[in-house]
N, C-alpha and C positions, 0 to 999 in steps of 0.2 A: 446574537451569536453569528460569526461570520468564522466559515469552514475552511482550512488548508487544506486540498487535494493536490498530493505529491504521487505522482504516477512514476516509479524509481526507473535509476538509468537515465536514457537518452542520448542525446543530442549534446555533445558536450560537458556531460556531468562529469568528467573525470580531467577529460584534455578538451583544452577548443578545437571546436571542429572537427572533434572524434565521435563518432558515432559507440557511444558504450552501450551493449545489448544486454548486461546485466546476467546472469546465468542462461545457458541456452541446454538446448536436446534438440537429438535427433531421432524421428521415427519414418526408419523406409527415405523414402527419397524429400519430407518434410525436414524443416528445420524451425524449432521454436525459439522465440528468443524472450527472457524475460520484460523486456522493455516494452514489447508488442503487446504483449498479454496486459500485463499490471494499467496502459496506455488505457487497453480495450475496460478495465474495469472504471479509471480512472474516469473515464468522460461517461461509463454508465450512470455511478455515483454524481456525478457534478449533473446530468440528466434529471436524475432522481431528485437533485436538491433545487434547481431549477421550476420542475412538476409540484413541488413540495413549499414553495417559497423561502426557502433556504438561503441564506445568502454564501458564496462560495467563489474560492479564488483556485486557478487550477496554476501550480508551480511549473506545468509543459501541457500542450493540450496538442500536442502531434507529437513526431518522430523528426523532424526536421528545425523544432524550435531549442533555440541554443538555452540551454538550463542549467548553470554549473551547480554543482550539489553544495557548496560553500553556500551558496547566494540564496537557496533556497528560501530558506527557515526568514532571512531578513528582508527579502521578498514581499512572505507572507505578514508578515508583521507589517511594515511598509503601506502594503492593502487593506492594513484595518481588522486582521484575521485575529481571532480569538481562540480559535483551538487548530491544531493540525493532524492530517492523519497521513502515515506514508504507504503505499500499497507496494511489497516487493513480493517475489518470491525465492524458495532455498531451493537448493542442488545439492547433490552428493553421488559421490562414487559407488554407491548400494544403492543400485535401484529401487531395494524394496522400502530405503526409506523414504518416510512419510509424517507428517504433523503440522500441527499450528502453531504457531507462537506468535505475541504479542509483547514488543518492546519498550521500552522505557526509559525515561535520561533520570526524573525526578520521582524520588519515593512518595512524598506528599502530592503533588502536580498532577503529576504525569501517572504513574500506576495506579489509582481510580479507573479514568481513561481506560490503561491499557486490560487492566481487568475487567471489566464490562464488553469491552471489544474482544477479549478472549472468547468469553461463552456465550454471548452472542453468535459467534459466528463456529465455534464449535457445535452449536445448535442447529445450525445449517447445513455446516457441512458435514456433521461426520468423522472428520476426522481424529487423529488421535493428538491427548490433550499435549501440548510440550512443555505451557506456561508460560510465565512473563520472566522476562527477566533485563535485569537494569543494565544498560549500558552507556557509559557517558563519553562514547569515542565518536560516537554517530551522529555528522552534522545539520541534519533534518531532523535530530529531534535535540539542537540548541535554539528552539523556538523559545522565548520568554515572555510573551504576552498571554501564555496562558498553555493547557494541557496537551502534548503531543506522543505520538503514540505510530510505531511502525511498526507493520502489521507483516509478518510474513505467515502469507496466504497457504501456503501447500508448496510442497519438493516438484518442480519442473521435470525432474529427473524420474519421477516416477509416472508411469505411465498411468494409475487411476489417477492418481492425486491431477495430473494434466490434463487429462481425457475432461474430467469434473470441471476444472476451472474455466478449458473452452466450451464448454456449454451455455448457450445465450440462456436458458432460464435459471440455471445455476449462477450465472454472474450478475442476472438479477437480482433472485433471491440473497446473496451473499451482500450487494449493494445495498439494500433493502437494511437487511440486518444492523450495516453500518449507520445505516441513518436515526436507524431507530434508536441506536445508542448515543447519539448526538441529541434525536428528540427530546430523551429527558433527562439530558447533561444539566 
């Protein structure tokens, strides 16, 4: 087994040489930006699988490396990857919303995957459940050598849902959770 870690956004994901931050917030004179955060979980996770003997391929491992979201998915395939997983996070105009969800391109494939990655990580965090649901627009998850699964983590937008997810033991724990659903993929 060899791991896709897709840290969403960046450097080029949208336009070359455009910096895409992915959904952002602001609190007080901070500014969060999705691309930062998902970054910061992304290279905990590829840490974790590192520690773990895991084998693992990271689609951006900064904020400055050029990623286009097309190239992703055939990227990881390219490096030998067997399953992928994408770390985004959601925004909305209601702050008080809030949830997990766990995406999906294939009903056979892929939604196993994205179901295990649900309550796993519902387990962890807390939050509240949204579900999986399929979408086949989403070009990180036309991975085809095997099961992939975009994770939207928690609303940016909401100030627990964020406050939680920058917390270094929570984005531990949440990486942790990931791996382990990889463990007994």
């Amino acid at each position: 087994m060899k791991i896709a870690i897709d840290a969403g956004h960046g450097m080029g994901n949208a336009r070359r040489g455009v910096f895409d931050p992915g959904a952002t917030a602001k609190a007080g004179a901070q500014d969060f930006t999705e691309a930062d955060i998902v970054l910061r979980y992304a290279l905990a996770l590829g840490k974790l699988c590192e520690q773990s003997r895991f084998e693992f391929f990271m689609t951006r491992g900064s904020s400055t490396e050029p990623a286009p979201v097309g190239g992703r998915a055939a990227r990881a395939g390219a490096a030998g990857c067997t399953h992928f997983v994408s770390i985004h996070l959601n925004s909305s105009a209601k702050p008080r919303a809030n949830d997990l969800e766990v995406l999906y391109r294939d009903e056979k494939k892929d939604r196993p995957l994205a179901a295990a990655l649900q309550q796993a990580l519902l387990k962890v965090t807390g939050f509240r459940d949204r579900g999986n649901d399929r979408r086949t627009d989403l070009a990180v998850l036309k991975f085809e050598q095997g099961p992939a699964a975009l994770i939207e983590l928690g609303f940016i937008s909401n100030r627990g849902d964020r406050e939680f997810l920058l917390a270094e033991g929570n984005r531990d724990r949440v990486c942790s959770a990931i791996l382990q659903v990889f463990a007994v993929a």
